[in-house]
C-alpha positions, 0 to 999 in steps of 0.5 A, a space after each residue: 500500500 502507497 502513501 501519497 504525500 499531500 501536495 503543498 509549497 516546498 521550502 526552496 533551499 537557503 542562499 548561500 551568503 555573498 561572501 563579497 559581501 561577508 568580506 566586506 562586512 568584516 572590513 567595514 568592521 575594521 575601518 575607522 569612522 570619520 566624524 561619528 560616521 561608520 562605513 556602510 556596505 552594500 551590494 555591487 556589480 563591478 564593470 570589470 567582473 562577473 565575480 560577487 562584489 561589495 561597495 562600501 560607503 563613509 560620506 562622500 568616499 565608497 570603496 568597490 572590493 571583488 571577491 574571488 577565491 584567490 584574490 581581491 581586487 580594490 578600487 574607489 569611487 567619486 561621484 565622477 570616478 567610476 572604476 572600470 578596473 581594480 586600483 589594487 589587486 592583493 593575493 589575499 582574501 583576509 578581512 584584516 589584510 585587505 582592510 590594511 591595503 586600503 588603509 595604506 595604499 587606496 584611501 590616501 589616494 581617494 583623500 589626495 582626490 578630494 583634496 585637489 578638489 576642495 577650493 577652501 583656504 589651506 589653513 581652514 582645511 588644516 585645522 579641520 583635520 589636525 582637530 579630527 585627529 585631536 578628537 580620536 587621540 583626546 578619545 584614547 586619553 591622551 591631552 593633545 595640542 594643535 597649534 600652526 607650524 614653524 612654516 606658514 603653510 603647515 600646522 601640527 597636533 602634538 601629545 605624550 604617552 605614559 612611555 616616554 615618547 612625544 608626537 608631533 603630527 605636521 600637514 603642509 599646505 592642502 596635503 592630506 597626508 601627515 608627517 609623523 615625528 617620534 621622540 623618546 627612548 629607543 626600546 618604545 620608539 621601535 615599539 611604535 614604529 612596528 606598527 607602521 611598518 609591514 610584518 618582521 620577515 625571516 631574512 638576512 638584513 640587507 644593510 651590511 651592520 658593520 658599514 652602519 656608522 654610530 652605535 644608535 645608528 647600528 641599532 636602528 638599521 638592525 630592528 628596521 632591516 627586519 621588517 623593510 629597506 634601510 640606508 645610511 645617508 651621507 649625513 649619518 642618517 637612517 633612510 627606510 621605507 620603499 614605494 608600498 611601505 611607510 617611509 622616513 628616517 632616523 635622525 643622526 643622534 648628537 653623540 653617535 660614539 655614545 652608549 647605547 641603551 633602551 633608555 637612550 633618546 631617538 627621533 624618528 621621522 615618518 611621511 606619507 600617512 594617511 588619516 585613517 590609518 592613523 585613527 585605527 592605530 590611535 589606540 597604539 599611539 597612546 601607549 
């Protein structure tokens, strides 16, 4: 004997997830916000593939991210801009690393855009956004002061840790990039400047040591060679950095034969950071 099975609606099977869009929800996570304003995700199609893609929005900047299982490509968008191609492609589809090239690489471009665009006095636009990044370190409990700079087109926001260091964050004219100077003693400097700098790689320094003139200098070139290029100039200076790294230098210490221990004062300079990634390293520049 058979039994018939009533006649009814069937559940259809669940849709599997975006994972463009689970991708860029976790980025979206790890992104700063920008006067109390969070990054919004949405969905996408890319001019450039068929593969699922994500759209991110924070006022009047919006990030395009394509997944694919091996790579992610990143562009941006202005209301004139339309991306027809990656302006990055990275080999790798983890939220925090894809987060750090558009921290590093893609939103210093989009800023640099804007700032070519904006037609208000330099100084204006300056204090603007020395008082934005102000508000985030005065959030971390740190006291800052913002003041004009030794040059009449440059303004800076200084503030001191409980370690010893002092930084002094200067913007020159209408560039939105900032220009990081670290002072205090060298243990909580490297310590600083690690988060700056890519991830220490398993490899032979590239700078011969014992060609490095000055105990700090020697020093210095040691813990840099670890994570990227470095040089010594002809004044005695340490030039490190390449064209996707943070890059800057050590100052030549005033006694260059001196002892060196990890209280020992270094100034370090670093150039070319864009504002968002230092709001998401505020926390580590408090300490």
């Amino acid at each position: 004997m058979t039994t018939s099975i009533p006649a009814g609606k069937t559940t259809p099977p669940p849709v599997p997830p975006c994972p463009a869009l689970t991708l860029a929800d976790r980025v979206a996570a790890l992104l700063p916000a920008r006067d109390g304003e969070l990054w919004a995700v949405q969905p996408y199609r890319a001019w450039w593939t068929v593969q699922p893609a994500a759209r991110l929005v924070q006022g009047g900047r919006a990030l395009i991210m394509s997944w694919h299982p091996w790579n992610t490509g990143l562009a941006w968008q202005l209301p004139d801009r339309e991306p027809y191609q990656p302006d990055v492609y990275t080999d790798q589809i983890g939220a925090r690393h894809v987060a750090d090239v558009l921290l590093r690489r893609v939103l210093p471009a989009v800023d640099d855009e804007l700032a070519g665009r904006d037609t208000r006095d330099g100084a204006e636009v300056r204090r603007e956004r020395l008082a934005r990044i102000g508000d985030v370190m005065r959030k971390q409990g740190v006291a800052t002061l913002e003041q004009a700079g030794p040059l009449e087109s440059a303004a800076n926001c200084t503030w001191g840790t409980a370690s010893g260091l002092r930084y002094t964050l200067t913007l020159f004219g209408t560039n939105p990039a900032g220009h990081l100077t670290v002072e205090g003693p060298v243990a909580a400097v490297e310590a600083a400047l690690a988060v700056f700098l890519p991830a220490p790689k398993d490899r032979t320094a590239r700078i011969p040591l014992r060609h490095v003139r000055g105990r700090m200098q020697r020093r210095m070139a040691a813990f840099l060679a670890r994570h990227t290029d470095v040089e010594q100039v002809d004044s005695g200076a340490l030039s490190f950095g390449s064209r996707n790294t943070p890059y800057g230098f050590v100052a030549t210490p005033a006694d260059p034969v001196a002892r060196v221990r990890d209280t020992s004062p270094v100034t370090v300079e670093l150039h070319g950071l864009g504002a968002d990634l230092l709001a998401h390293l505020a926390p580590q520049l408090a300490r």
